[in-house]
N, CA, C and O atoms as CSV, one atom per row, in Angstrom:
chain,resi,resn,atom,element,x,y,z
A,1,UNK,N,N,1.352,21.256,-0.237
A,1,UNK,CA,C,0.406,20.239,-0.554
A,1,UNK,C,C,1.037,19.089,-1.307
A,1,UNK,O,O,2.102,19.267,-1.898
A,2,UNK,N,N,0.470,18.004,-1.311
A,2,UNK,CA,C,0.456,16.650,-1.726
A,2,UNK,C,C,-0.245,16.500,-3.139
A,2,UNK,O,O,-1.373,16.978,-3.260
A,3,UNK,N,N,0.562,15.641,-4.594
A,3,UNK,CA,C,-0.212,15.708,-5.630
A,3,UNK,C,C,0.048,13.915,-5.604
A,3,UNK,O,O,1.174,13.419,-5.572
A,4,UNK,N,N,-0.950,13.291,-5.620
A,4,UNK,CA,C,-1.117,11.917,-5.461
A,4,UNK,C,C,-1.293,11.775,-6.975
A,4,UNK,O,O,-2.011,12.503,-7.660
A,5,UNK,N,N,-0.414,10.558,-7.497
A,5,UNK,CA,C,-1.530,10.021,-8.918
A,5,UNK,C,C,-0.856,9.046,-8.982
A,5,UNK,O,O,0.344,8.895,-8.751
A,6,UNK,N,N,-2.063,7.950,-9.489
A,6,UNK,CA,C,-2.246,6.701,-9.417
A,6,UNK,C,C,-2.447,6.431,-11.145
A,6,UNK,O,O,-3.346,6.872,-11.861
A,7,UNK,N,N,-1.127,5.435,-11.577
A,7,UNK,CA,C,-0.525,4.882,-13.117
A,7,UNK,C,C,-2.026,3.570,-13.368
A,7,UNK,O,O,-2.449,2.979,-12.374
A,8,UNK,N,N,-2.383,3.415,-14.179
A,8,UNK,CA,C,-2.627,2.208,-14.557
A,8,UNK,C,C,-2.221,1.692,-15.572
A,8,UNK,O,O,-2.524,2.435,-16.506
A,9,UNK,N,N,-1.604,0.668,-15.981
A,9,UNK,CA,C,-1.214,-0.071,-16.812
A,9,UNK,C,C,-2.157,-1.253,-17.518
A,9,UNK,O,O,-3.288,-1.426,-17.063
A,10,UNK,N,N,-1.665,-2.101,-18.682
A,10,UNK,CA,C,-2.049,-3.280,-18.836
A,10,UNK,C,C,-1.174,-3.913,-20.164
A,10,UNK,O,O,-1.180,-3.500,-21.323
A,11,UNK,N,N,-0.494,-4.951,-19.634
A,11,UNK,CA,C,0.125,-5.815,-20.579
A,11,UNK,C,C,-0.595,-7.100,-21.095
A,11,UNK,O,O,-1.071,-8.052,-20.475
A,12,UNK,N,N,-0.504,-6.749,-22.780
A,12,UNK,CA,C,-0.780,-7.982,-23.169
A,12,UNK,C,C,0.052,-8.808,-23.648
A,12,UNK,O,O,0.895,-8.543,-24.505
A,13,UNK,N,N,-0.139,-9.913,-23.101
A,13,UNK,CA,C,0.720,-11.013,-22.990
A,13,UNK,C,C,0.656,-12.205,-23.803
A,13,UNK,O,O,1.518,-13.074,-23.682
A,14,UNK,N,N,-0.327,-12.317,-24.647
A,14,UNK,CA,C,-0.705,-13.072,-25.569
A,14,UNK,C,C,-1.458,-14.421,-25.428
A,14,UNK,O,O,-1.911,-15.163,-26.300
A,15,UNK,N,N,-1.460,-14.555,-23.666
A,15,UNK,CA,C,-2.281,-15.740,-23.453
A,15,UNK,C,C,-3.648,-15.406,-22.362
A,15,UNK,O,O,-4.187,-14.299,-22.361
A,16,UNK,N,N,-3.941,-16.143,-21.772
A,16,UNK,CA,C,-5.821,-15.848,-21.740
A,16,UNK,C,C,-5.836,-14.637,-20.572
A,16,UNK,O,O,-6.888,-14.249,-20.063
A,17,UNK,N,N,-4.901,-14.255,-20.324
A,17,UNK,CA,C,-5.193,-12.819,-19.785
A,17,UNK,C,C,-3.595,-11.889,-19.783
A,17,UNK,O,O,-2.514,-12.461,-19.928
A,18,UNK,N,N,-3.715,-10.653,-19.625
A,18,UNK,CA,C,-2.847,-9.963,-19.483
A,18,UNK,C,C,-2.322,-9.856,-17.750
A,18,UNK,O,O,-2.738,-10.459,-16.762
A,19,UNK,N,N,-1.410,-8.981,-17.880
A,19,UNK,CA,C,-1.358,-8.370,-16.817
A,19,UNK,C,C,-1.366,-6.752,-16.199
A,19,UNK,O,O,-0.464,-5.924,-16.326
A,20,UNK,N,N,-2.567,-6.597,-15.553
A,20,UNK,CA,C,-2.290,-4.869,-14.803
A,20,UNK,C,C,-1.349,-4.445,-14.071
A,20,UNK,O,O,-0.707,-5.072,-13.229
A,21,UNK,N,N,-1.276,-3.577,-14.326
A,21,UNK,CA,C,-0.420,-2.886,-13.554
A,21,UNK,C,C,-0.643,-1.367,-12.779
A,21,UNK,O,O,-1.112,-0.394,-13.369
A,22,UNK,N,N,-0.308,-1.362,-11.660
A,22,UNK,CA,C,-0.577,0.128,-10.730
A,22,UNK,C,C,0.550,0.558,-10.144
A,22,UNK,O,O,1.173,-0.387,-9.660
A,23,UNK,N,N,1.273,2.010,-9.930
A,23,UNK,CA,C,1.605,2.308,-9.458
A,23,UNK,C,C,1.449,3.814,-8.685
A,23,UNK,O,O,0.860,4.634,-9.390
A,24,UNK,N,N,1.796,4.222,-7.605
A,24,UNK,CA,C,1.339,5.437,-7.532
A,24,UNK,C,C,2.690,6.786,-7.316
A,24,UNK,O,O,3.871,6.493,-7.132
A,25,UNK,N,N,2.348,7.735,-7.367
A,25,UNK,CA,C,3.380,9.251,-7.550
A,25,UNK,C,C,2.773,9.647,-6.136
A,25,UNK,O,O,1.562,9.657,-5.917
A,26,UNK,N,N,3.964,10.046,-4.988
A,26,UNK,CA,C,3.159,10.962,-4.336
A,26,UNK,C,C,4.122,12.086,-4.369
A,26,UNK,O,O,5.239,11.767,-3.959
A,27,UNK,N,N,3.940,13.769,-4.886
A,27,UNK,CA,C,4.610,14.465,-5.278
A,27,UNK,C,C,4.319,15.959,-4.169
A,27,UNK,O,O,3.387,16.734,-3.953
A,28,UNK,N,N,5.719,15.762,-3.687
A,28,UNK,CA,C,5.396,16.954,-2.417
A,28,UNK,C,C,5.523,18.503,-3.295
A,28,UNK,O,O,6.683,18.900,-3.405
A,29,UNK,N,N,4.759,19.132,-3.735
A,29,UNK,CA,C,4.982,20.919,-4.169
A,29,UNK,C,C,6.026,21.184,-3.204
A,29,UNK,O,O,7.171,21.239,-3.652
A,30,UNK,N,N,5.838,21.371,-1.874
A,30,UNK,CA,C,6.668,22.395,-1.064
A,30,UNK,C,C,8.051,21.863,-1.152
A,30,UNK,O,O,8.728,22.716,-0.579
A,31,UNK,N,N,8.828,20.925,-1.555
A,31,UNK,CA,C,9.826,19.852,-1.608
A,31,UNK,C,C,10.465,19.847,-2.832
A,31,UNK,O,O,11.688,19.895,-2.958
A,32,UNK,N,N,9.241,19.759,-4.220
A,32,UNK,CA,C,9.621,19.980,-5.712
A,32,UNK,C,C,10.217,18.250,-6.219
A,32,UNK,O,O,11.086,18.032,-7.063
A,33,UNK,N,N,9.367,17.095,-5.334
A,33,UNK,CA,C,9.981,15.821,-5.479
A,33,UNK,C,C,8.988,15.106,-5.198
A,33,UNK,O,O,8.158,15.364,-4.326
A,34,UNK,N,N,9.002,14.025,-6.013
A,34,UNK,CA,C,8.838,12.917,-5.671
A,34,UNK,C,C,9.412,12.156,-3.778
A,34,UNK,O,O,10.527,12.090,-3.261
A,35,UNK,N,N,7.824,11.659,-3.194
A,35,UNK,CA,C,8.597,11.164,-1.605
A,35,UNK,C,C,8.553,9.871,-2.120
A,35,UNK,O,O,7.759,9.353,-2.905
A,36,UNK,N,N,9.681,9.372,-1.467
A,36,UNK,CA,C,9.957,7.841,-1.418
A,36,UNK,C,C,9.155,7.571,-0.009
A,36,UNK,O,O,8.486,8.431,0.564
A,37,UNK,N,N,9.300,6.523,0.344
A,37,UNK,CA,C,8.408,5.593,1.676
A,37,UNK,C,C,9.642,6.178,3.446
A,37,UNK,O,O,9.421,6.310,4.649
A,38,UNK,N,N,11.088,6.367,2.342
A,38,UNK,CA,C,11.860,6.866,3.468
A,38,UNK,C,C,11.455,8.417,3.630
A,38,UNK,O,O,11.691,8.998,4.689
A,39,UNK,N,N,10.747,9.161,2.390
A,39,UNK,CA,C,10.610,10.682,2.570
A,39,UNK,C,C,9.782,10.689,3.890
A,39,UNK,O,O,10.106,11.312,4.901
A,40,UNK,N,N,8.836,10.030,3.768
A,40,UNK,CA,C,7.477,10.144,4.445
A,40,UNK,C,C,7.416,9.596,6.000
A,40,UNK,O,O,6.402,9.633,6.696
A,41,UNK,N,N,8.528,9.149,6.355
A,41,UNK,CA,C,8.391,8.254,7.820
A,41,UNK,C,C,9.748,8.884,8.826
A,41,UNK,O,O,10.937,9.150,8.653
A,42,UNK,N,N,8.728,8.927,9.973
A,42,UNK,CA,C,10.390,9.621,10.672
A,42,UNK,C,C,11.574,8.516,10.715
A,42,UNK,O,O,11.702,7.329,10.414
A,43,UNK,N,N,12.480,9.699,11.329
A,43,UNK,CA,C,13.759,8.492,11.226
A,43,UNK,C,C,13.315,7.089,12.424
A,43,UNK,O,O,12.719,7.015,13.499
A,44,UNK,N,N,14.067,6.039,11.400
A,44,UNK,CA,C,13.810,4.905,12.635
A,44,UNK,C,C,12.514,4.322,12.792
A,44,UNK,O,O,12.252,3.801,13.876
A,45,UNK,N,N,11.472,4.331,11.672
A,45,UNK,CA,C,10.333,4.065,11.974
A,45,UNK,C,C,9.774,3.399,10.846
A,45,UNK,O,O,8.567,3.492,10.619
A,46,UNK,N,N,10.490,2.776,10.160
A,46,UNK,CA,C,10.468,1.899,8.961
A,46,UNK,C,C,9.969,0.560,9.429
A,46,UNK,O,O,9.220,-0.073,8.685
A,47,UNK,N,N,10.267,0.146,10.426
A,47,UNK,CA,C,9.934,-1.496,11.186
A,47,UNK,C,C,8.530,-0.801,11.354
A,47,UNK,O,O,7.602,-1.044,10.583
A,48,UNK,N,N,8.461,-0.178,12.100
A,48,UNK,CA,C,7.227,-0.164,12.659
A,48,UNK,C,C,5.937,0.337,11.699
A,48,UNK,O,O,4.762,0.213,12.044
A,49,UNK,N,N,6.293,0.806,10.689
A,49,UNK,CA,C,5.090,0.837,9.534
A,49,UNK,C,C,4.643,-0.383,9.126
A,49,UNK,O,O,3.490,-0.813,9.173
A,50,UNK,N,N,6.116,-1.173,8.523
A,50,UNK,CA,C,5.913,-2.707,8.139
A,50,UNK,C,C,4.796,-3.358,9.234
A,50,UNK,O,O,3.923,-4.100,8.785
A,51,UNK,N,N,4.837,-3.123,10.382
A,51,UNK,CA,C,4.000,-3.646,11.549
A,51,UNK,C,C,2.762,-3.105,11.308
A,51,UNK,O,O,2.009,-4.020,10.972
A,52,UNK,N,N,2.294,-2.225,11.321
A,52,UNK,CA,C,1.051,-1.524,11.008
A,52,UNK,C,C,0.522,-2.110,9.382
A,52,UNK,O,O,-0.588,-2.635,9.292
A,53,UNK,N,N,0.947,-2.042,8.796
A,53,UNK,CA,C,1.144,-2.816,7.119
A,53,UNK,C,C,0.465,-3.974,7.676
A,53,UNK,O,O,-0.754,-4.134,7.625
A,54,UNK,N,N,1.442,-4.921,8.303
A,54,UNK,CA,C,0.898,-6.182,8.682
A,54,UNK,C,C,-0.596,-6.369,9.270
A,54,UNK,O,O,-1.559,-7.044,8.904
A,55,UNK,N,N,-0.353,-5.412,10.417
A,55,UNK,CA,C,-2.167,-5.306,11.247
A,55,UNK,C,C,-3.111,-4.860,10.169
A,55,UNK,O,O,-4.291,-5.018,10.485
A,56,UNK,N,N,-2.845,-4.187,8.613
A,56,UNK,CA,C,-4.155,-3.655,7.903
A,56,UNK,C,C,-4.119,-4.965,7.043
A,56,UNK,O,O,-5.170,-5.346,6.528
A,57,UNK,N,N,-2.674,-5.846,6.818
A,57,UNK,CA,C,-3.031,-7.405,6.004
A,57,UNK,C,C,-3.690,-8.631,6.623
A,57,UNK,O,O,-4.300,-9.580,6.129
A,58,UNK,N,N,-3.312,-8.241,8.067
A,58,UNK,CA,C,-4.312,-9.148,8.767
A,58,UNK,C,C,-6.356,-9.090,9.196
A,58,UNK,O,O,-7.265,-9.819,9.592
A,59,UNK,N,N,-6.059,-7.563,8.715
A,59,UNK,CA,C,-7.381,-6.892,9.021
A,59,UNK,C,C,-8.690,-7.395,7.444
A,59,UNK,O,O,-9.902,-7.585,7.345
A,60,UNK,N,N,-7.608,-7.414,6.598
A,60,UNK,CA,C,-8.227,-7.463,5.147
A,60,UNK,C,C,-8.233,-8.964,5.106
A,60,UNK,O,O,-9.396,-9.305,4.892
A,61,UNK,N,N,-7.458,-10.003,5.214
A,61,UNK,CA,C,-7.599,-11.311,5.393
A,61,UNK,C,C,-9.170,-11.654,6.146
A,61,UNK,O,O,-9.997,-12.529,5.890
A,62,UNK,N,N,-9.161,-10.575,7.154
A,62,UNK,CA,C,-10.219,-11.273,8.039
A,62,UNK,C,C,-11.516,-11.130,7.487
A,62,UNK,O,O,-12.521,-11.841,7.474
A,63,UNK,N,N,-11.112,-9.599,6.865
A,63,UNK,CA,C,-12.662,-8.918,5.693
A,63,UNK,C,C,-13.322,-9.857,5.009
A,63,UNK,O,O,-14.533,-9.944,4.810
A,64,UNK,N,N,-12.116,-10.821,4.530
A,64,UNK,CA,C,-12.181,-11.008,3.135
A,64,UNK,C,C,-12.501,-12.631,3.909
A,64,UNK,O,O,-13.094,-13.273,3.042
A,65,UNK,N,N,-12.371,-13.344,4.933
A,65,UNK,CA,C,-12.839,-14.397,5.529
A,65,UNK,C,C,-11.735,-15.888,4.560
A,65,UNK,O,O,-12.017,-17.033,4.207
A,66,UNK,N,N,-10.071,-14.750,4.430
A,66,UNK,CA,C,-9.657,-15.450,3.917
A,66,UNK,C,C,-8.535,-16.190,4.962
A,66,UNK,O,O,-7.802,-17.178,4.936
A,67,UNK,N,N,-8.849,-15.145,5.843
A,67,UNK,CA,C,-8.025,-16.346,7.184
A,67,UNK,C,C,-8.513,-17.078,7.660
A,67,UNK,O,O,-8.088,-17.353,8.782
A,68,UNK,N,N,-9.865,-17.964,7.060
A,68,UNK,CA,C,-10.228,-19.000,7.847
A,68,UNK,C,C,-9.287,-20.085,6.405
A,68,UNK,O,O,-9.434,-21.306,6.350
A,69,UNK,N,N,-8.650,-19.523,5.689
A,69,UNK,CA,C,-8.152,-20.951,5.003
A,69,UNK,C,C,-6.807,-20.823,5.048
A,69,UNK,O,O,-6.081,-20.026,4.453
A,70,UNK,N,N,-6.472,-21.932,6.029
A,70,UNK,CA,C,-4.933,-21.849,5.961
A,70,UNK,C,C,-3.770,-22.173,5.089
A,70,UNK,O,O,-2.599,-21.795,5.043
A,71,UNK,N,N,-4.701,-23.228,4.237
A,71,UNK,CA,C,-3.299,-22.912,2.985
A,71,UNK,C,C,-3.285,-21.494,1.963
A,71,UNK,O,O,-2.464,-21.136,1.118
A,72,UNK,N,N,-4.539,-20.882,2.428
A,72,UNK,CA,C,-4.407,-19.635,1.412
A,72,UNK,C,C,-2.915,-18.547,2.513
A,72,UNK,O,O,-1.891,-17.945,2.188
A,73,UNK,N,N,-3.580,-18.802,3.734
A,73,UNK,CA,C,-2.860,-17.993,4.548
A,73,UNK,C,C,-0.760,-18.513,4.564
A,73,UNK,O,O,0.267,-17.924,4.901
A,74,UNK,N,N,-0.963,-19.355,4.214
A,74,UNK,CA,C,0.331,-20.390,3.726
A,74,UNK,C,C,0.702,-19.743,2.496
A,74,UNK,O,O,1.792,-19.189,2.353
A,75,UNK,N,N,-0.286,-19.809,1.504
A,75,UNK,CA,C,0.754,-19.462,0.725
A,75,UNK,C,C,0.920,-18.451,-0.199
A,75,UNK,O,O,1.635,-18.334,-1.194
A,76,UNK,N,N,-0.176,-17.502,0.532
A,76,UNK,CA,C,0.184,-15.973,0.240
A,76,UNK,C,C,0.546,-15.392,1.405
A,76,UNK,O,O,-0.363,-15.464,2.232
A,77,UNK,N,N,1.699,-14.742,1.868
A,77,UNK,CA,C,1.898,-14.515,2.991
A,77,UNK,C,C,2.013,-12.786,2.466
A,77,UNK,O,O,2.042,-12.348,1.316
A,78,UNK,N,N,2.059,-12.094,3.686
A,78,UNK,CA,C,2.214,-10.696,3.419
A,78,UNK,C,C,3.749,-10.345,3.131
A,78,UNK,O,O,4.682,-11.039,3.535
A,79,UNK,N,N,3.877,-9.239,2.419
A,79,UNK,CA,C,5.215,-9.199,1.933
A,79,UNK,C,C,4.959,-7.403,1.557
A,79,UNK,O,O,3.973,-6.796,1.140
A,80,UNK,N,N,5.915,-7.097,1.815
A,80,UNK,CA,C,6.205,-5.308,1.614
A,80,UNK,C,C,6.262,-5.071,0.130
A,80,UNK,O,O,6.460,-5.786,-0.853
A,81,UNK,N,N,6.044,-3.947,0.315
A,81,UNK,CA,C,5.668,-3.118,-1.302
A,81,UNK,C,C,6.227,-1.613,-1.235
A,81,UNK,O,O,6.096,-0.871,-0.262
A,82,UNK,N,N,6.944,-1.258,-2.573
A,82,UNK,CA,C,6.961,-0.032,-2.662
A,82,UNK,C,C,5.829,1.195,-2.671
A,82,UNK,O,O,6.036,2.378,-2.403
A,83,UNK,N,N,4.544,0.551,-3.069
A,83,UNK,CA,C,3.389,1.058,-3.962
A,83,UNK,C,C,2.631,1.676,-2.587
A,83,UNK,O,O,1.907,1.115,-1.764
A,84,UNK,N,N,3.146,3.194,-2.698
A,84,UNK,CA,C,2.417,3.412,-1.063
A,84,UNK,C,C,2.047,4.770,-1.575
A,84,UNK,O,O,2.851,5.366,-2.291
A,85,UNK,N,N,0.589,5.449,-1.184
A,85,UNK,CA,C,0.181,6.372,-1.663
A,85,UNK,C,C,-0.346,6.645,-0.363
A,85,UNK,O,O,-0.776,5.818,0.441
A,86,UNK,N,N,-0.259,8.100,-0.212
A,86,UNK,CA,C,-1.250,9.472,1.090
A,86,UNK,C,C,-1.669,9.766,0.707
A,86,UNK,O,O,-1.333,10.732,0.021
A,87,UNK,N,N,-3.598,8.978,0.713
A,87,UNK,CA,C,-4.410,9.116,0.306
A,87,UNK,C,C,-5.608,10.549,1.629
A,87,UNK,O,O,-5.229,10.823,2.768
A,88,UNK,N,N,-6.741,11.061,1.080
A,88,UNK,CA,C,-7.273,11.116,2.000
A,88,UNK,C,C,-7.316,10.189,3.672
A,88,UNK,O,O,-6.854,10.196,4.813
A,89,UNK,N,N,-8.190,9.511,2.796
A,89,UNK,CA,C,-8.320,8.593,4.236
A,89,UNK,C,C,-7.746,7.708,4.728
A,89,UNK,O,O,-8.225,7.128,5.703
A,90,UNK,N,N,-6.540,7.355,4.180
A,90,UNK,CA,C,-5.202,6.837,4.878
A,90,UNK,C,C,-4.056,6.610,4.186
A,90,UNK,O,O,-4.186,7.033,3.037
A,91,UNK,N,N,-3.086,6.170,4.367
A,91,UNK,CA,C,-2.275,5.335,3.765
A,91,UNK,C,C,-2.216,4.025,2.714
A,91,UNK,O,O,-1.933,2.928,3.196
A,92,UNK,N,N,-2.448,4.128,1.476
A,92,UNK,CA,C,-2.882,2.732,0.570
A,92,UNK,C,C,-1.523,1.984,0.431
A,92,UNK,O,O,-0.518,2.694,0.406
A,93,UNK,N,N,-1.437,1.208,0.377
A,93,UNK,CA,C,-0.879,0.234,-0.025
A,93,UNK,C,C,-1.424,-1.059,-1.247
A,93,UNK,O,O,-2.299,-1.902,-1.048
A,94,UNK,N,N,-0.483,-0.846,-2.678
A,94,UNK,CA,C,-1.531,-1.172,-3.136
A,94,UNK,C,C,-0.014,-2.612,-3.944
A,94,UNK,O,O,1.169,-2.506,-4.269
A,95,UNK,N,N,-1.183,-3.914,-3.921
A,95,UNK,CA,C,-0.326,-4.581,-4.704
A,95,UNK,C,C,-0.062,-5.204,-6.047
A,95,UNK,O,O,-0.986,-5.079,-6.850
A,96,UNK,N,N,0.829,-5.740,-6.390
A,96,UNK,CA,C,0.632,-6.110,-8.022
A,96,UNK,C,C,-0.354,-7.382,-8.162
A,96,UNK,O,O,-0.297,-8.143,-7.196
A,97,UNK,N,N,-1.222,-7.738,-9.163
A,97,UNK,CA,C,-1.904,-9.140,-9.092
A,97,UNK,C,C,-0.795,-10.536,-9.024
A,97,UNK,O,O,0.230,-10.797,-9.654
A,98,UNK,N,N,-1.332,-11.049,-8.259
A,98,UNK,CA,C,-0.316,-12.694,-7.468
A,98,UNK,C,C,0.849,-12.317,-7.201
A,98,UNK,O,O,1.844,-12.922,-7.600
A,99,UNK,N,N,0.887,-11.117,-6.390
A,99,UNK,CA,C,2.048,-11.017,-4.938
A,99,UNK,C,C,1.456,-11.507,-3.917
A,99,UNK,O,O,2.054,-12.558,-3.684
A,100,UNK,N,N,0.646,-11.373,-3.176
A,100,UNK,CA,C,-0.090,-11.531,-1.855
A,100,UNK,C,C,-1.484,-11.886,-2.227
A,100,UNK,O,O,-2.133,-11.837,-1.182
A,101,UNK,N,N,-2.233,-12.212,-3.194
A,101,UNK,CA,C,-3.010,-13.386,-3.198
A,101,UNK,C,C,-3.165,-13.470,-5.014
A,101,UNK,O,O,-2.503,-12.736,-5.747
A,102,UNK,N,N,-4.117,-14.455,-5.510
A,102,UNK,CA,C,-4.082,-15.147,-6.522
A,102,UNK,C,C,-4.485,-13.599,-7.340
A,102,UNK,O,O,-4.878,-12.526,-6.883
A,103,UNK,N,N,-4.104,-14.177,-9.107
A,103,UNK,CA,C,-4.757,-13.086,-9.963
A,103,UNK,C,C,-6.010,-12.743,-9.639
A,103,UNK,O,O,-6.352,-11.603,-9.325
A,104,UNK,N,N,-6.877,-13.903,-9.715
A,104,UNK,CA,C,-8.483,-13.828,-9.598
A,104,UNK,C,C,-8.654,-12.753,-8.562
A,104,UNK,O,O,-9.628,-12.099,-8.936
A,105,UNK,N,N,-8.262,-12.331,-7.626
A,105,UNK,CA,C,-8.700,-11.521,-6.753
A,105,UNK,C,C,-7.861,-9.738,-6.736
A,105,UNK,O,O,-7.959,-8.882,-5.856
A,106,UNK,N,N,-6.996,-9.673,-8.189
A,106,UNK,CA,C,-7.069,-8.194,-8.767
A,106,UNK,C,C,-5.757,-7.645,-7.826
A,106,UNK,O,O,-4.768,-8.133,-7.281
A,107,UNK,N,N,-6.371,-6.365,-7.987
A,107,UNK,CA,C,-4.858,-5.753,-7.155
A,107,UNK,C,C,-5.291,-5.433,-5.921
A,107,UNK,O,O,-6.169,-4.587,-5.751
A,108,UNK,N,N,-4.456,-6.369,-4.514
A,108,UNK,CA,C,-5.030,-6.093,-3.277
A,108,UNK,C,C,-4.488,-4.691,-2.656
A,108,UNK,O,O,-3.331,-4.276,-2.598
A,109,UNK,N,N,-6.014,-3.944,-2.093
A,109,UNK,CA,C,-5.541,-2.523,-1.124
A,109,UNK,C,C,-5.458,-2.787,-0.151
A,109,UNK,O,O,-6.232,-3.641,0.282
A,110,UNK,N,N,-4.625,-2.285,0.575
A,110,UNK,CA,C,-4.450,-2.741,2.134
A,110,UNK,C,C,-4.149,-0.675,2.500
A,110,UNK,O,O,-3.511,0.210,1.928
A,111,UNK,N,N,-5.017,-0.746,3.713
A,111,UNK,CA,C,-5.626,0.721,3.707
A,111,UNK,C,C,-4.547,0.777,5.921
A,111,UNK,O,O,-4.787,0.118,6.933
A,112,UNK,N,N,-3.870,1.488,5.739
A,112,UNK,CA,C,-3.480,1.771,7.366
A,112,UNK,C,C,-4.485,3.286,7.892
A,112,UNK,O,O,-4.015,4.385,7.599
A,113,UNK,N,N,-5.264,3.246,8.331
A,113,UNK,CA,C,-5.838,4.517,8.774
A,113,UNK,C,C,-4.485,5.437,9.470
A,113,UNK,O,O,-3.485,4.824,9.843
A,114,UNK,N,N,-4.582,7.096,9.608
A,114,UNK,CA,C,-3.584,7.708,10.008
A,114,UNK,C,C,-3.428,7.795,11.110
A,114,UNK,O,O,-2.232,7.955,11.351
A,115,UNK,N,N,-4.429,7.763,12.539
A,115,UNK,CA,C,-4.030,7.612,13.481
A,115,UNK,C,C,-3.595,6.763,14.133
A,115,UNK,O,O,-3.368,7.009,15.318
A,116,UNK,N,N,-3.233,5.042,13.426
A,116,UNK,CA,C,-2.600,4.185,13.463
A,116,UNK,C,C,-0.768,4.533,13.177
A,116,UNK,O,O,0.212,3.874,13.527
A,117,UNK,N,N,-0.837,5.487,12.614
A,117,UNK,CA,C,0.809,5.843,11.753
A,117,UNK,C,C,1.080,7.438,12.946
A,117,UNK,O,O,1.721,8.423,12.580
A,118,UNK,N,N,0.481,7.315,14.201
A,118,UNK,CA,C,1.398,8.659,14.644
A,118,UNK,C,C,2.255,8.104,15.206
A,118,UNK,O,O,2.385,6.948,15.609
A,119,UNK,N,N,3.147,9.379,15.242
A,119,UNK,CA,C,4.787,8.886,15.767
A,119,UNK,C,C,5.755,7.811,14.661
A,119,UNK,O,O,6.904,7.511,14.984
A,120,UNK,N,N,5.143,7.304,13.371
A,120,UNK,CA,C,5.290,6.757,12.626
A,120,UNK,C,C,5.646,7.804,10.990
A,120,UNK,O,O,6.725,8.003,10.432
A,121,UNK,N,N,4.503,8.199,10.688
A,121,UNK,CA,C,4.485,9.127,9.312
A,121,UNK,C,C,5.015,10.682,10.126
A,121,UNK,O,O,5.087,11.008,11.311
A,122,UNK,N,N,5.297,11.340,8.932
A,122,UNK,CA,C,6.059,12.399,9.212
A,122,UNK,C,C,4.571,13.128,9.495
A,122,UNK,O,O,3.765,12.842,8.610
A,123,UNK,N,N,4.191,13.752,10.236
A,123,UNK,CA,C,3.633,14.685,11.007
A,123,UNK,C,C,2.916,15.871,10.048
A,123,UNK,O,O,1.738,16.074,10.339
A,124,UNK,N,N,3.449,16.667,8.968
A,124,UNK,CA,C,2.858,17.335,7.837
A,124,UNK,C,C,2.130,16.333,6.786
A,124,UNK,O,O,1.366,16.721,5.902
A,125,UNK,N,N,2.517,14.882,7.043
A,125,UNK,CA,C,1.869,14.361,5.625
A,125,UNK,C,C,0.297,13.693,6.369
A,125,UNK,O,O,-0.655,13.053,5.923
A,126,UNK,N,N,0.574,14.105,7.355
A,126,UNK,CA,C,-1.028,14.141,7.774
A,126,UNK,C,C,-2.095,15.063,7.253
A,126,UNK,O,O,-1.976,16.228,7.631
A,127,UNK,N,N,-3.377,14.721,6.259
A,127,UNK,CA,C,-4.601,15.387,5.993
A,127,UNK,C,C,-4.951,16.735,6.772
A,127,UNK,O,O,-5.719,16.597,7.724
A,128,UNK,N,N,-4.517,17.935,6.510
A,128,UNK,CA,C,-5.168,18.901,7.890
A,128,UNK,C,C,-4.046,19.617,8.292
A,128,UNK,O,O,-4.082,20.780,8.693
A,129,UNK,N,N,-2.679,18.674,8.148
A,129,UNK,CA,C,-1.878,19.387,9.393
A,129,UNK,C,C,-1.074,19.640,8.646
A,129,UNK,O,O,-0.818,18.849,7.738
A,130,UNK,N,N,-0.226,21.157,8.817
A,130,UNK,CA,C,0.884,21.650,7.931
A,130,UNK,C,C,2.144,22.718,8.551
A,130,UNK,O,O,3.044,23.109,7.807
């Protein structure tokens, strides 16, 4: 089994807001480790998550009706993250505030469902399957 846990932080910074912070642990028992993003993906399949990544940043842009503004889409562009947790219901991806869009809008989740990641995620870190 999988022990997921999710850090929260918060720095104060001394001016009109701080900054949060998240990170997450995903800790394999049967392994006795911490997985990195390479634990979790078969070999050779690192591009193609980033791709799937992309389709759940383009999916949340659209949620969020923030791809109808193109300088937002200008000048937050999507950009990779370590911060990747196997959650129940999918894959999170979670980011720091003003990487991929402004503070005001917090720490963005960008969610890949798992049957988007077969042939992609390693096959046991699927919900169910062992």
């Amino acid at each position: 089994g999988l022990v997921i846990v999710e850090f929260s932080s918060y720095l104060d910074t001394g001016g009109a807001h701080g900054t949060p912070g998240r990170s997450f642990i995903n800790y394999s028992r049967q392994q006795h480790k911490v997985l990195t993003l390479s634990d979790m993906l078969l070999p050779g399949q690192e591009e193609a998550f980033w791709k799937a990544a992309q389709v759940a940043h383009n999916s949340w842009l659209i949620s969020t009706k923030l791809d109808q503004e193109p300088e937002f889409v200008k000048s937050w562009p999507f950009v990779k993250t370590q911060n990747v947790a196997l959650t129940y219901g999918g894959v999170i991806l979670k980011y720091e505030v003003s990487s991929i869009a402004p503070y005001a809008l917090g720490h963005v989740e960008l969610k890949i469902p798992y049957p988007r990641l077969n042939g992609i995620l390693k096959p046991e870190l699927f919900p169910g399957r062992n």
